[in-house]
C-alpha positions as CSV (number, residue, x, y, z in Angstrom):
1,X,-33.0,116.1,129.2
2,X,-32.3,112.5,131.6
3,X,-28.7,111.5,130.0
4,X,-25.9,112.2,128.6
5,X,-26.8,111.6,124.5
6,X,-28.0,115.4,125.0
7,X,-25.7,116.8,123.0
8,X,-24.0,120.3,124.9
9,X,-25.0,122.1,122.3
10,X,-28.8,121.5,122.3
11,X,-28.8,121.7,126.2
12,X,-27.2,125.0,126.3
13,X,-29.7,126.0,123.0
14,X,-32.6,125.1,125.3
15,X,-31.7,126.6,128.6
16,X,-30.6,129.9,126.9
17,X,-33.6,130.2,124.6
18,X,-31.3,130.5,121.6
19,X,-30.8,128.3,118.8
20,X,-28.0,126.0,119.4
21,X,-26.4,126.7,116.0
22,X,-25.7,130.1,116.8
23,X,-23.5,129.3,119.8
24,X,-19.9,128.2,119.2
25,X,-17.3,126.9,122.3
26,X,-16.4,130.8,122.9
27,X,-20.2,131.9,123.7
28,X,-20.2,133.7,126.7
29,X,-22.5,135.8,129.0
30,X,-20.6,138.9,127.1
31,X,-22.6,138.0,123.9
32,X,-25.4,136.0,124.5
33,X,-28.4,138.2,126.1
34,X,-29.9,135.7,127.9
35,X,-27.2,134.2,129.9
36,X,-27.1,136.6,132.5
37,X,-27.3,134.9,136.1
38,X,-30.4,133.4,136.2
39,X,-29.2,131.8,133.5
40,X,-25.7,130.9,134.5
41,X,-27.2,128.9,137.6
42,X,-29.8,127.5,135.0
43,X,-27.5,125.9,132.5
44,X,-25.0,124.7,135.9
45,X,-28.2,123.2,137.3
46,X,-29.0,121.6,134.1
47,X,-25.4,120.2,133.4
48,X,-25.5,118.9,136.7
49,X,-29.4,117.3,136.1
50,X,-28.6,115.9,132.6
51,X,-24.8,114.5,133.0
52,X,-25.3,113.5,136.8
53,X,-22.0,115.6,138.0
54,X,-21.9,117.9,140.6
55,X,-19.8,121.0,140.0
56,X,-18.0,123.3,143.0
57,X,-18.6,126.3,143.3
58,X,-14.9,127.3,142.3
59,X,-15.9,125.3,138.9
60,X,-19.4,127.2,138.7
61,X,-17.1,130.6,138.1
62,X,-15.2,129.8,136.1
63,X,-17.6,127.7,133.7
64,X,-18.0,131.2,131.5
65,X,-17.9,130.0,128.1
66,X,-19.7,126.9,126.2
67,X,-16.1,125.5,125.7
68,X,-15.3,126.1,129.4
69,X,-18.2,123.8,130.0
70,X,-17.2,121.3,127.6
71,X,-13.9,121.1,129.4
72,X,-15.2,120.8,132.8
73,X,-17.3,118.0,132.2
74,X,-14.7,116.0,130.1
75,X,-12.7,116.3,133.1
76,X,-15.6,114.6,135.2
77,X,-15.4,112.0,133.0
78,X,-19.0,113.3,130.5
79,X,-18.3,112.2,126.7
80,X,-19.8,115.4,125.3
C-alpha cells in the first residue's frame, strides 16, 4: 500500500485481517477482535505509511473508530 488510491476501507480490511465489507465508519476496537493495540498502532502506522501524514499522539487516541480515521485524515488534507 504506497499511495493514497488505497481506499480506507481495504487498508483497514488488510491490517485488521477482516474483510473490508464487514466494517462500516462506526467499527471500533469494541467490536472488531482484532483491533486490540497491536493493532491500533498497526493501522496508525499504516495510515501514516500509505497517505504520507503523520498523526500526534493526541490524534492517535482519539482515532477509535474507521469514521474517526476518515475524519482525521480529511483534515490533513487525504481524499479518502
Amino acid at each position: 500500500m504506497s499511495n493514497s488510491i488505497v481506499r480506507l476501507e481495504d487498508l483497514f480490511g488488510a491490517v485488521l485481517d477482516v474483510s473490508p465489507a464487514s466494517l462500516t465508519d462506526t467499527s471500533s476496537p469494541a467490536d472488531v477482535k482484532t483491533w486490540d493495540s497491536f493493532g491500533h498502532i498497526s493501522l496508525i502506522a499504516a495510515m501514516e505509511e500509505t497517505y504520507g501524514v503523520a498523526f500526534k499522539t493526541t490524534e492517535i487516541q482519539a482515532t477509535q473508530s474507521r469514521g474517526a480515521a476518515r475524519r482525521l485524515l480529511r483534515q490533513k488534507g487525504v481524499t479518502v
